[in-house]
Backbone as CSV, one residue per row, in Angstrom:
resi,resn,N_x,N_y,N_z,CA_x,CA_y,CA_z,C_x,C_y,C_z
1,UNK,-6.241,-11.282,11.036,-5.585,-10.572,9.941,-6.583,-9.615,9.292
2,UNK,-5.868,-8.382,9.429,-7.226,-7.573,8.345,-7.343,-7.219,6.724
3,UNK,-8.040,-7.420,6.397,-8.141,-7.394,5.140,-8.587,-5.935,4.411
4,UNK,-7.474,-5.589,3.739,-7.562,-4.112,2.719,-8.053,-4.288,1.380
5,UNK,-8.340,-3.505,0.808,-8.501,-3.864,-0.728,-8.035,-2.464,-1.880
6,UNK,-7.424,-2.985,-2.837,-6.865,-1.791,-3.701,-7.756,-2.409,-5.278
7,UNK,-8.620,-0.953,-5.346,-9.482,-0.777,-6.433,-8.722,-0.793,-7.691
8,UNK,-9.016,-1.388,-8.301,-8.433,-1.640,-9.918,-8.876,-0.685,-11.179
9,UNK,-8.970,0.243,-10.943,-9.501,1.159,-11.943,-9.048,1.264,-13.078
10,UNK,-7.730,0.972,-13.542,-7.116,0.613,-14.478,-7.512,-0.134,-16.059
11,UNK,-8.601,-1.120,-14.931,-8.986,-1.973,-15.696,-10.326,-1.689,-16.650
12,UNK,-10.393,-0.107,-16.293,-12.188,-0.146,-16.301,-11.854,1.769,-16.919
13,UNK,-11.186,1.211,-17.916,-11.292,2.529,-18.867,-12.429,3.385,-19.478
14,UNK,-13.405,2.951,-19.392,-14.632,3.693,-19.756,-15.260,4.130,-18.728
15,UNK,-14.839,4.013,-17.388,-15.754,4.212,-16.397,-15.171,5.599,-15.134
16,UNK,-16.497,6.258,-15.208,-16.047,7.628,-14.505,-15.461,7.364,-13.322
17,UNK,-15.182,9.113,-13.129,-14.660,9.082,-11.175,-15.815,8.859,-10.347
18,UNK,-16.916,8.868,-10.041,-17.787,8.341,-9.401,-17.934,6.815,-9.076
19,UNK,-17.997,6.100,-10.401,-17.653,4.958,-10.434,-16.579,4.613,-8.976
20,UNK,-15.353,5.317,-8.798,-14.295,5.243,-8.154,-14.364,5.352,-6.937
21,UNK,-15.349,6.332,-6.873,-15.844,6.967,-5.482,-16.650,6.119,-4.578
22,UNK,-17.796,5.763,-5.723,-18.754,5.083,-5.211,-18.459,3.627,-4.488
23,UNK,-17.197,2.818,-5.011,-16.569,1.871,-5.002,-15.436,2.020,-3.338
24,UNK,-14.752,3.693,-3.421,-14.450,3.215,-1.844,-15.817,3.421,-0.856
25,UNK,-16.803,4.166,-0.776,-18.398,4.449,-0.008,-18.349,2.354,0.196
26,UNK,-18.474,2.039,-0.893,-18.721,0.340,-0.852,-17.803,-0.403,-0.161
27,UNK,-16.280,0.075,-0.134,-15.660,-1.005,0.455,-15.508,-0.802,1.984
28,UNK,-15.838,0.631,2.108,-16.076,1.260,3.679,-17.544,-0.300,4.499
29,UNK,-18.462,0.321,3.498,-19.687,-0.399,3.837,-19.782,-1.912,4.462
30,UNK,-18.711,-2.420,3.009,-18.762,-4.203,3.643,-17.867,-4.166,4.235
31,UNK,-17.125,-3.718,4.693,-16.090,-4.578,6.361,-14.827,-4.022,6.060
32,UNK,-14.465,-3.768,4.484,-13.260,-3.959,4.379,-11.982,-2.840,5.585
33,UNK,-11.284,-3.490,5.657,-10.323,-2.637,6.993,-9.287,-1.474,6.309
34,UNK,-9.425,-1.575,4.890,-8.187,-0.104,4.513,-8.328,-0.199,3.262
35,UNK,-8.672,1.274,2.351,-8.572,1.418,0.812,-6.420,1.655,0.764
36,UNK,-6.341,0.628,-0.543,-4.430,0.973,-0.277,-4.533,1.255,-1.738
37,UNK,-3.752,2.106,-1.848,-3.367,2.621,-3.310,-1.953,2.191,-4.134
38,UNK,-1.922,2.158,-5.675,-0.945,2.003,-5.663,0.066,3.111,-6.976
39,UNK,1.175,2.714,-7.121,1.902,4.331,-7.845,2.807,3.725,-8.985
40,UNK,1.724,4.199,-9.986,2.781,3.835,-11.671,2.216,5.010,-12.189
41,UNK,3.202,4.759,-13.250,2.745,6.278,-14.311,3.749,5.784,-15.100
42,UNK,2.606,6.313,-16.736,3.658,5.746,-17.798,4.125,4.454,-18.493
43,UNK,3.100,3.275,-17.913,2.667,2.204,-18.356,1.975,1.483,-19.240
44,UNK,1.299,2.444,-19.954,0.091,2.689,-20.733,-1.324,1.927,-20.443
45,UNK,-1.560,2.495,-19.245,-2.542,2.289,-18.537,-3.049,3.302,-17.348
46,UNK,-4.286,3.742,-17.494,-4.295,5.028,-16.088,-4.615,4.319,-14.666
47,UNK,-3.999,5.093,-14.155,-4.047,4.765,-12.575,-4.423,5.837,-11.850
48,UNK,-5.701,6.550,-10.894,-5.283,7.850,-10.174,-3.696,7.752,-9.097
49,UNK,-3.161,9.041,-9.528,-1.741,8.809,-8.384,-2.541,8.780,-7.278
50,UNK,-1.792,7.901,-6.188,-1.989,7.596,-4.736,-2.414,8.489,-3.751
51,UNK,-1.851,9.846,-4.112,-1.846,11.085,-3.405,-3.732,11.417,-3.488
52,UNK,-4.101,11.706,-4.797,-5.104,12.046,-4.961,-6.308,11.257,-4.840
53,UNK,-6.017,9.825,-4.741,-7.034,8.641,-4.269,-6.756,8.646,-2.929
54,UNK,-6.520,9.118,-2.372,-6.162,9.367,-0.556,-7.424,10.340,-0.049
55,UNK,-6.832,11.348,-1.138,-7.594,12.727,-0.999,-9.107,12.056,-0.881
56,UNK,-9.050,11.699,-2.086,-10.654,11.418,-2.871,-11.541,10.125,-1.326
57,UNK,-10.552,9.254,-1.111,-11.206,8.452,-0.435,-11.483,9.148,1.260
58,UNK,-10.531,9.941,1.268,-10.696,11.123,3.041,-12.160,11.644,2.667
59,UNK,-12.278,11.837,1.603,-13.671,12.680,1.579,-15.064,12.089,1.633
60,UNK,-15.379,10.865,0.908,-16.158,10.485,0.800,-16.379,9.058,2.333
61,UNK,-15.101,8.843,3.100,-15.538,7.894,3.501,-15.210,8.121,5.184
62,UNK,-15.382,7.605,6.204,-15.881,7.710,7.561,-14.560,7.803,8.559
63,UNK,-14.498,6.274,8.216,-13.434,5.954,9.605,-12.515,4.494,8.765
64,UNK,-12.344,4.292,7.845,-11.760,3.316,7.133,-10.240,3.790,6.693
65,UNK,-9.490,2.361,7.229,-7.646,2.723,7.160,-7.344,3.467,5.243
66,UNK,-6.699,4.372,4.967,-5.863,4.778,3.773,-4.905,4.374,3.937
67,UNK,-4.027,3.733,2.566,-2.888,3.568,2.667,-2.199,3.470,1.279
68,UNK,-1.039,3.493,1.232,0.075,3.301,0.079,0.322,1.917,0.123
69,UNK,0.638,1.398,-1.112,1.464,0.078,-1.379,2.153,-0.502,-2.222
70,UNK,2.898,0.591,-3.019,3.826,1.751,-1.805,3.645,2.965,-3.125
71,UNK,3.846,3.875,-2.445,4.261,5.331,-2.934,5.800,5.845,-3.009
72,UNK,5.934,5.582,-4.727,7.487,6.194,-5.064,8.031,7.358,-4.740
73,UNK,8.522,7.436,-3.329,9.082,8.823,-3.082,10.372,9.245,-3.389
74,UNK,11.229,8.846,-4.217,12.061,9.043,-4.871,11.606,9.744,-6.917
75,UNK,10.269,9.324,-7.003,9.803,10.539,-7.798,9.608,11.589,-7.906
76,UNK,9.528,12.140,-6.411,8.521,13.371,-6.188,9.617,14.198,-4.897
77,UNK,9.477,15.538,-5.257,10.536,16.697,-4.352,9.699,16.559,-2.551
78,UNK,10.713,16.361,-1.947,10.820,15.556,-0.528,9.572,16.550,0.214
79,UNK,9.945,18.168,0.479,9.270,18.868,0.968,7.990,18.983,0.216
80,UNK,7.739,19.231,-0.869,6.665,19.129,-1.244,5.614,18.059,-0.939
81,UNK,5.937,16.851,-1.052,5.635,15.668,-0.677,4.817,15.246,1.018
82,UNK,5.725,15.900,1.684,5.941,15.580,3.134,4.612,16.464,3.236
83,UNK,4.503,18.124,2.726,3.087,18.656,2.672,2.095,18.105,2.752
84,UNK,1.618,17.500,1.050,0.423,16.758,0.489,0.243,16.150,1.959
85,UNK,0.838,14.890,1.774,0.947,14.044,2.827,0.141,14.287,4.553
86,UNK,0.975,15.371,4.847,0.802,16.240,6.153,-0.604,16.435,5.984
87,UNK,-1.167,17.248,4.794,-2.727,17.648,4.499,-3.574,16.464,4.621
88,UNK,-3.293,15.489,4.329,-3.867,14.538,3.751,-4.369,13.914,5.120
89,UNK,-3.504,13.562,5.426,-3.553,12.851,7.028,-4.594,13.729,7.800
90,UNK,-4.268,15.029,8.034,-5.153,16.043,8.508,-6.493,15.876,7.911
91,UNK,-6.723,15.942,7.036,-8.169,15.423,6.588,-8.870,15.032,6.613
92,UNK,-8.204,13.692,6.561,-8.712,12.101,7.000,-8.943,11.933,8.475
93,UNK,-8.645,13.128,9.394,-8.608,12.423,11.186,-7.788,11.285,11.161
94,UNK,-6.298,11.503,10.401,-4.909,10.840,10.864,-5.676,9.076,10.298
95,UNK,-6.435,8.721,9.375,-6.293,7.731,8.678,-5.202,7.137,7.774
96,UNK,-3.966,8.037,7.679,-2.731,7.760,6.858,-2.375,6.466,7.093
97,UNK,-1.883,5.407,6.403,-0.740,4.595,6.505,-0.001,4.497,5.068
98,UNK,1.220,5.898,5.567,2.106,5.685,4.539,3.200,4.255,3.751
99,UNK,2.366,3.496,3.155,3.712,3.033,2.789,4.534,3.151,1.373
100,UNK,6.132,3.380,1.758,6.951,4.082,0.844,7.704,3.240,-0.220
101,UNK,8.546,3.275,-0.549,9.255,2.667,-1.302,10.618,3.503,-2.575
102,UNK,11.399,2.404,-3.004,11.979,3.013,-4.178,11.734,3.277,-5.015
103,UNK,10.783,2.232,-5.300,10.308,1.807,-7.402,11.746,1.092,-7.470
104,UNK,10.767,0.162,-8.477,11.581,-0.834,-9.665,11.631,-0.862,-10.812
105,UNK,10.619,-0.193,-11.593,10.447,0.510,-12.485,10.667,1.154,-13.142
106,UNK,12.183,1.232,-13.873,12.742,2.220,-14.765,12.134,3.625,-15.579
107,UNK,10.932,2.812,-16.268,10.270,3.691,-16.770,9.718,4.486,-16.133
108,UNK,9.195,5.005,-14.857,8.250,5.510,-14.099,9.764,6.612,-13.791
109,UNK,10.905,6.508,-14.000,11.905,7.495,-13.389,12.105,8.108,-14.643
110,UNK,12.302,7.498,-16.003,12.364,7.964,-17.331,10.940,8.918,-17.328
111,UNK,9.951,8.867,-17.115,8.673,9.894,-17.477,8.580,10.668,-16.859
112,UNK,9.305,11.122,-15.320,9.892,11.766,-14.569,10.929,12.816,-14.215
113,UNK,12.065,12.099,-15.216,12.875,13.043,-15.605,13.625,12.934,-14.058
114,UNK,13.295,11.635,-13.400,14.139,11.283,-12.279,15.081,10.129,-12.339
115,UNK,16.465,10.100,-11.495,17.194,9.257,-11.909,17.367,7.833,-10.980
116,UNK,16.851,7.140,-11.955,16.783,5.442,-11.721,17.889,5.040,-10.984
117,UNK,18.984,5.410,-11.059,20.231,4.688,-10.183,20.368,5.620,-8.601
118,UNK,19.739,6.514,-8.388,20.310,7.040,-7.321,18.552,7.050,-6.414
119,UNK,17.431,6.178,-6.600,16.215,6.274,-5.829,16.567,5.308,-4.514
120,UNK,17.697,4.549,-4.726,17.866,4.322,-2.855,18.336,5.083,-1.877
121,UNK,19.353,6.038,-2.082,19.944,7.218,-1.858,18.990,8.279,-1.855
122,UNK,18.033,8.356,-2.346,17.018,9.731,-2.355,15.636,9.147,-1.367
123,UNK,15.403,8.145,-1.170,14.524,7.165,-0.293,15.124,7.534,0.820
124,UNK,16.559,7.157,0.955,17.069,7.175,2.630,16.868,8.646,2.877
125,UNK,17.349,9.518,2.296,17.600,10.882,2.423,16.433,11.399,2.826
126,UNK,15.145,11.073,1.678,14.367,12.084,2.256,12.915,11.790,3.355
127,UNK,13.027,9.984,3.975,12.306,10.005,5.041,12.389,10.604,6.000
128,UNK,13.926,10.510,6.674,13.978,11.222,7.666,13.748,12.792,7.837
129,UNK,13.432,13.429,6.356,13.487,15.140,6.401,11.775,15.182,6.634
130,UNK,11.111,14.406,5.597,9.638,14.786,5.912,9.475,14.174,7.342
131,UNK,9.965,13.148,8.116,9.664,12.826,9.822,9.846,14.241,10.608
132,UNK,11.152,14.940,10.179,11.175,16.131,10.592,10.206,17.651,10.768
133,UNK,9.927,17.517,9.167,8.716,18.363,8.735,7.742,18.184,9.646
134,UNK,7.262,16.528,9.922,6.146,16.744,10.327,6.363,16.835,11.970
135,UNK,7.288,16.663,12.503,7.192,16.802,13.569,7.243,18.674,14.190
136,UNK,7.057,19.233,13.244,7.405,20.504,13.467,9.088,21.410,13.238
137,UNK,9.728,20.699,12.894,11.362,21.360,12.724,11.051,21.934,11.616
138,UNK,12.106,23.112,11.502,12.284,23.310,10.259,13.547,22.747,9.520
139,UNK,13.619,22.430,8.630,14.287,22.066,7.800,14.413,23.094,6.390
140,UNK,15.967,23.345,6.245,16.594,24.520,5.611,15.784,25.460,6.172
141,UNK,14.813,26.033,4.195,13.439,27.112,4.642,12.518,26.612,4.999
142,UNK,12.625,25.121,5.100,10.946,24.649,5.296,10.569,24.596,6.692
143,UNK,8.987,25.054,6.696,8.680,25.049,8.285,6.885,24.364,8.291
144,UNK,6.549,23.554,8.140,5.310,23.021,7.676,4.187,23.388,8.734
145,UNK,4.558,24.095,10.064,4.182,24.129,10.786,2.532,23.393,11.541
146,UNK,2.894,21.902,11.613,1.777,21.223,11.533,0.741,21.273,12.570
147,UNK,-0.125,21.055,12.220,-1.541,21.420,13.489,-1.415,19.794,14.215
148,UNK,-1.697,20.189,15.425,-1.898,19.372,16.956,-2.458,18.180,16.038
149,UNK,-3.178,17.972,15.612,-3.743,16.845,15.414,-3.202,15.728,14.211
150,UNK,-2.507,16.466,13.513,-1.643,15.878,12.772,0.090,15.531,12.774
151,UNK,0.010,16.516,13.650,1.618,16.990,14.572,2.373,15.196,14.200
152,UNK,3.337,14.700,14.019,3.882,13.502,14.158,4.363,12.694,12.425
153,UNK,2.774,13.111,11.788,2.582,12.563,10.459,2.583,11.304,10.619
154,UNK,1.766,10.331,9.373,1.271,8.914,9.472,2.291,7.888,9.992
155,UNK,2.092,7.168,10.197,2.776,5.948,10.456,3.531,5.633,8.911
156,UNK,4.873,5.278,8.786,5.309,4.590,7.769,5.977,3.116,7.373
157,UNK,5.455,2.505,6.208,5.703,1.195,6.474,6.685,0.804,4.830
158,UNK,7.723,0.472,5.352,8.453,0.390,4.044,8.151,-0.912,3.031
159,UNK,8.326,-0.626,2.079,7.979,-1.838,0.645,9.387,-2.346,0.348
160,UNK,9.429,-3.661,0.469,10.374,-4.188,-0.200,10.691,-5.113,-0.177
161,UNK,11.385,-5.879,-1.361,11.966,-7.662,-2.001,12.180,-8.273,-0.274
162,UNK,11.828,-9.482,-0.404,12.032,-10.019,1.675,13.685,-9.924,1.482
163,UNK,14.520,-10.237,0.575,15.879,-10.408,0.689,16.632,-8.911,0.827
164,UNK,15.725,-7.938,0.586,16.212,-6.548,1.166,16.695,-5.766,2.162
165,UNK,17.837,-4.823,1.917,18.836,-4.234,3.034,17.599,-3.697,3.609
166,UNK,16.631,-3.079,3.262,15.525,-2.256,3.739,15.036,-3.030,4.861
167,UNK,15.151,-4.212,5.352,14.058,-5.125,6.203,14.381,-4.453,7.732
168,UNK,15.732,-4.834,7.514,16.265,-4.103,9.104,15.965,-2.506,9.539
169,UNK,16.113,-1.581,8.113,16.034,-0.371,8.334,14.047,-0.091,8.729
170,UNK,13.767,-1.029,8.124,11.840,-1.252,8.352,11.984,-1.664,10.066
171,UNK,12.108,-2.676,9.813,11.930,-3.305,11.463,12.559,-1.828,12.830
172,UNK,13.790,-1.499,12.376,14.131,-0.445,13.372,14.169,0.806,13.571
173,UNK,13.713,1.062,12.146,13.196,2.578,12.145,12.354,3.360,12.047
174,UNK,11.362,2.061,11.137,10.081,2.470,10.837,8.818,1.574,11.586
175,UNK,7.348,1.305,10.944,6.385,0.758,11.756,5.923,-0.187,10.990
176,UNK,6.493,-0.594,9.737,6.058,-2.002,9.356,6.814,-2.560,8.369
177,UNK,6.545,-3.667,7.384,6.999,-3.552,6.069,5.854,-4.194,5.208
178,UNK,6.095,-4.221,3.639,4.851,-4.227,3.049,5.619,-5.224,1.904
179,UNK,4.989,-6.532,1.985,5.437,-7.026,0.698,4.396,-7.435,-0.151
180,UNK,4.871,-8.061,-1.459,4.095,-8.038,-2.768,3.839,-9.384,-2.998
181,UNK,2.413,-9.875,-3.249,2.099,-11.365,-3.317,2.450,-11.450,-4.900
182,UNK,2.080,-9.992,-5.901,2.007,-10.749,-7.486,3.748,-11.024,-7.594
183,UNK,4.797,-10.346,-7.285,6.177,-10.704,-7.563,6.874,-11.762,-6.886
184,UNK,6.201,-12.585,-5.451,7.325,-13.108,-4.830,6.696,-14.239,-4.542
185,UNK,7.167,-14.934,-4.369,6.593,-16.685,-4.072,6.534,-16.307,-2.789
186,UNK,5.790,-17.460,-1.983,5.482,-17.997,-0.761,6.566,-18.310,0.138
187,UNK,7.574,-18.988,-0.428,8.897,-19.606,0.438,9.328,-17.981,0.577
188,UNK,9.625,-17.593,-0.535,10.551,-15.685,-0.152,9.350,-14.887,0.767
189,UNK,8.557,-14.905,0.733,7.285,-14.123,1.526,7.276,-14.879,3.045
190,UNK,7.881,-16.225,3.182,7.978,-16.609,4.561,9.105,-16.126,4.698
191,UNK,10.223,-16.378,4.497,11.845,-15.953,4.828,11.969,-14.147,5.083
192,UNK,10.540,-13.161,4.133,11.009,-12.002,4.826,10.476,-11.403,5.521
193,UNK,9.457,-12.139,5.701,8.533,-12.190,7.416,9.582,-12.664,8.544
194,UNK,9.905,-13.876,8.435,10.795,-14.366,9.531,12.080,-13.295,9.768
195,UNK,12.402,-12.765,8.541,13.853,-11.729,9.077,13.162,-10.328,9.498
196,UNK,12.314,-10.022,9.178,11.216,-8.689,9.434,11.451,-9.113,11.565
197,UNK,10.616,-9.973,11.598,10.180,-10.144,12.935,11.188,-10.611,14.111
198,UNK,12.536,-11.173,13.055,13.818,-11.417,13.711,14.439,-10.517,14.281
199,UNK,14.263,-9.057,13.368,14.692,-7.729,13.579,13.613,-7.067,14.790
200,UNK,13.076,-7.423,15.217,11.942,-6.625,16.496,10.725,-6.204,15.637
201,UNK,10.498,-6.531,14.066,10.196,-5.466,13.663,8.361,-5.844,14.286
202,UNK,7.868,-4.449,13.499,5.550,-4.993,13.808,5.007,-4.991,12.848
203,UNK,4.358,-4.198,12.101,3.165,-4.738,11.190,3.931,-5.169,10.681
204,UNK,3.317,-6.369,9.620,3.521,-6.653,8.281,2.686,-6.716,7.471
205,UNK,2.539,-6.335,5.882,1.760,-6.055,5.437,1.991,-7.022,3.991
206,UNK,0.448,-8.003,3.277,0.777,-8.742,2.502,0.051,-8.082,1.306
207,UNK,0.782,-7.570,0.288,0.001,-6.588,-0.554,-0.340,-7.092,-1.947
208,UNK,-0.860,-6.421,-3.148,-0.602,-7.040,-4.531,-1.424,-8.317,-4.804
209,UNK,-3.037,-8.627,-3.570,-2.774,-10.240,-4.324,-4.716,-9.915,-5.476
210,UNK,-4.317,-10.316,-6.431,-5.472,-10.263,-7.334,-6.563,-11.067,-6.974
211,UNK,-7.478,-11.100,-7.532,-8.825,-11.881,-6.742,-9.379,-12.141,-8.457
212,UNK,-9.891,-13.219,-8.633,-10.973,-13.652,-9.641,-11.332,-14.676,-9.425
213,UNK,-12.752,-15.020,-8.902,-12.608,-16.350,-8.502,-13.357,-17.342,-9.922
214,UNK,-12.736,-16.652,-10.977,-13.061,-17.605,-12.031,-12.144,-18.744,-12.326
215,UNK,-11.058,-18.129,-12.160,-9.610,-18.897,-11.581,-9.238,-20.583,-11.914
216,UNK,-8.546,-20.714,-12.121,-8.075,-22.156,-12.313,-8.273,-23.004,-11.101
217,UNK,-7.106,-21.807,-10.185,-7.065,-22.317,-8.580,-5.752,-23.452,-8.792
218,UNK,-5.747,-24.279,-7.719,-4.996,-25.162,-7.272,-4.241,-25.604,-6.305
219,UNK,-3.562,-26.483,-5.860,-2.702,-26.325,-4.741,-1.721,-25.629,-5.041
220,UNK,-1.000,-24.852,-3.888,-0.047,-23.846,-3.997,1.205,-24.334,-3.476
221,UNK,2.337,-24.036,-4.287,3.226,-24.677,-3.541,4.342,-23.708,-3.158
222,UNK,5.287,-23.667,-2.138,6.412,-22.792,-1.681,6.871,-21.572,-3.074
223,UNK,7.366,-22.576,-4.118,7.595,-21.356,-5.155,6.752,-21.040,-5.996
224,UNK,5.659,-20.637,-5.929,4.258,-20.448,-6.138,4.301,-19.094,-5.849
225,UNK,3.658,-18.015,-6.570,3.458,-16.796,-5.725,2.120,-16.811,-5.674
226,UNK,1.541,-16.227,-4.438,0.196,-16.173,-4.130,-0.659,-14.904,-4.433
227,UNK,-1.726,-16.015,-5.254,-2.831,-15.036,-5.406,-4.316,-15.843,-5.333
228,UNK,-5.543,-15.177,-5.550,-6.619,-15.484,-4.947,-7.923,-16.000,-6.563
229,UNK,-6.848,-16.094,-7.687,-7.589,-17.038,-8.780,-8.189,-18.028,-8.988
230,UNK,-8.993,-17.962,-8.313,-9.365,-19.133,-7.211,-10.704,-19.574,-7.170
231,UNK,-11.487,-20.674,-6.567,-12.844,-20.569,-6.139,-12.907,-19.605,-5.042
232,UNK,-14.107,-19.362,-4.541,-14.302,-18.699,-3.267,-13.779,-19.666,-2.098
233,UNK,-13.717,-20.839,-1.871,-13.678,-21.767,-1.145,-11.944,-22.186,-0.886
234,UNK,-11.277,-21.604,-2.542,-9.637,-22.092,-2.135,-9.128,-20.870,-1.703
235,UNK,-9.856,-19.407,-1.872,-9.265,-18.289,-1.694,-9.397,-18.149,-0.247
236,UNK,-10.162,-18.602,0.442,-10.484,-18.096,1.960,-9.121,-19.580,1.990
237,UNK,-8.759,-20.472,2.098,-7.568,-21.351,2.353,-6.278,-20.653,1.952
238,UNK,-6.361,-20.006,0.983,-4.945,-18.949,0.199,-4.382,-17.851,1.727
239,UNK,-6.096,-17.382,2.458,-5.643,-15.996,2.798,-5.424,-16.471,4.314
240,UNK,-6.059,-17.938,4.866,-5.168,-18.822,5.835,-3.990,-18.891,5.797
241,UNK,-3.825,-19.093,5.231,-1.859,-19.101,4.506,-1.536,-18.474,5.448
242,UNK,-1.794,-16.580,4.568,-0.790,-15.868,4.658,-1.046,-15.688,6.249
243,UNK,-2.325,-16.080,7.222,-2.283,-15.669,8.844,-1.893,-16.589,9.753
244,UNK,-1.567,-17.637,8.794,-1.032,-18.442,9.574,0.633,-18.281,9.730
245,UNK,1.112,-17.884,8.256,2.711,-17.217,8.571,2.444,-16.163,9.533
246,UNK,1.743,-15.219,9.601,1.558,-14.178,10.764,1.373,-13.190,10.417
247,UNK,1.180,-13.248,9.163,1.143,-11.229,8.418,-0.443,-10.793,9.409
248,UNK,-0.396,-9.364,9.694,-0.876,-8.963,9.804,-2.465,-8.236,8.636
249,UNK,-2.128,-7.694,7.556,-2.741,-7.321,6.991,-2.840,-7.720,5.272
250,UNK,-3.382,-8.156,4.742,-3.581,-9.097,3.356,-4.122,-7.796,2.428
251,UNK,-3.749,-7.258,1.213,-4.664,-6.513,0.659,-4.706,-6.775,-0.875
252,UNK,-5.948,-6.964,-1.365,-6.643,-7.850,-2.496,-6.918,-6.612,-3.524
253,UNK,-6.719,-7.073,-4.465,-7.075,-6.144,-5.701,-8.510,-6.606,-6.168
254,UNK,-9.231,-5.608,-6.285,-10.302,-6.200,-7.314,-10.719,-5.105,-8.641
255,UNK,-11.560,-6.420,-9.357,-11.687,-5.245,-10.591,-13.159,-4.673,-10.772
256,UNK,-14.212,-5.462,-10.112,-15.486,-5.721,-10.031,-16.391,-5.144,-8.855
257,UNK,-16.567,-3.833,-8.784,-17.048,-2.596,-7.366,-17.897,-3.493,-7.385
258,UNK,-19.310,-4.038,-7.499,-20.281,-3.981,-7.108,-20.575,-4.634,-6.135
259,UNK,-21.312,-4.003,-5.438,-21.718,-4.281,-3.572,-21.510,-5.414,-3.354
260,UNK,-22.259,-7.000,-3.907,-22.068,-7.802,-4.027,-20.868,-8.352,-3.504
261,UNK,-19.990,-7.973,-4.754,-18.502,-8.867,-4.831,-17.656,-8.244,-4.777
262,UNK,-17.839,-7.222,-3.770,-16.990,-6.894,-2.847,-17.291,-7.535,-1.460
263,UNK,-18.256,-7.680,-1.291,-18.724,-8.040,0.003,-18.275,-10.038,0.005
264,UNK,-18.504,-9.996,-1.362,-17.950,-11.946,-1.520,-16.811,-11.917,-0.848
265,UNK,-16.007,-10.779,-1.618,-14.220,-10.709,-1.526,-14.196,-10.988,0.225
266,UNK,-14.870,-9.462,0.859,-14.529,-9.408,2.149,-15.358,-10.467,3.219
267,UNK,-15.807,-11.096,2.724,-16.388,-12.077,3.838,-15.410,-13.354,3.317
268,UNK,-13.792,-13.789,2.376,-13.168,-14.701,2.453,-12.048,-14.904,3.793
269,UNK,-12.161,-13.697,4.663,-11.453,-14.322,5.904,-12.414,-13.108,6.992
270,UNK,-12.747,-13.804,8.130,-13.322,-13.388,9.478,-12.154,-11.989,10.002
């Protein structure tokens, strides 16, 4: 199982963009397998948007996976989007792994000036136009005309509740799905693996899980949602768990860059 990690910057309001920078250079360094980003606005808390921590991490770092987990594309105008994106990937030498989503988040469509009841309908609508974009079509006026090496655009892996209509449309249309350790217990995180993989589907992706190993800890039980509050010793047993259900990829939040403990984080599973 490989292990990603999504930087917590949020948490660390006094501290510059370097700070940020310096922190993916670090997670490149110790092992970790993918910087994943994630997309709020309007929470009262800063976050860099996803788009531009993509950017930021293509630049400073080598050969290490980018990714979403997930990126509200029902916020943002389809063609425009499908661009960034297109650039982005190009940048990186095709390090993209888009993953998308609706939002659940009312407020994030209210600060937007986008409408909350119709982001499943604007999700369906506008994957298939940017797949288009990037494959070279034009669509209406748009013609993105993408270079050879980006020609196709990233891989996309959809976000969503395991009890979601989305699982099937993930498994058969797209290249993975991405669920959330802080919202969903263990029993729902097995049940939408098992319907994910029932459907033909491939990656799966276990996202959202926090790390402090100051942590209470404890045994975990089915309606338990999993996270890594833990000793060092119950968290490497936590992230057994999730490879023993079969997920493919685990990705850990932390709040604490330094070389160190990041390197603690990424040496809790082989």
């Amino acid at each position: 199982m490989r292990i990603g990690v999504s930087l917590n910057i949020h948490r660390l309001e006094t501290a510059s963009g370097s700070l940020y920078t310096d922190a993916m250079r670090t997670a490149e360094k110790v092992g970790f397998d993918g910087i994943w980003f994630f997309d709020a606005l309007g929470r009262g808390t800063f976050r860099v948007d996803p788009i531009s921590g993509m950017a930021a991490a293509a630049a400073v770092t080598d050969t290490i996976e980018l990714g979403t987990c997930i990126l509200q594309v029902p916020l943002r105008g389809t063609v425009e989007l499908a661009h960034r994106i297109l650039g982005i990937h190009y940048l990186s030498g095709g390090r993209i792994r888009l993953g998308v989503g609706t939002g659940s988040t009312e407020g994030d469509f209210k600060a937007t000036g986008n409408d909350f009841s119709a982001r499943f309908r604007k999700l369906a609508e506008a994957l298939p136009v940017m797949q288009a974009l990037w494959r070279g079509e034009v669509v209406g006026d748009a013609n993105l005309t993408p270079p050879d090496f980006a020609a196709g655009g990233p891989p996309i892996l959809i976000g969503s509740w395991a009890g979601s209509r989305w699982i099937p449309i993930a498994a058969n249309d797209y290249d993975g799905w991405i669920s959330s350790c802080h919202f969903t217990n263990i029993a729902t995180l097995k049940e939408g693996y098992k319907r994910f993989k029932g459907e033909g589907g491939g990656r799966t992706v276990a996202s959202n899980i926090p790390v402090d190993f100051s942590g209470g800890g404890g045994t975990l039980l089915d309606d338990d949602n999993l996270d890594l509050r833990c000793s060092e010793e119950e968290a490497k047993e936590r992230l057994n768990l999730l490879a023993e259900i079969g997920f493919d990829d685990a990705i850990v939040t932390v709040n604490d860059f330094s070389e160190d403990y990041m390197m603690a984080v990424r040496a809790l599973h082989a």
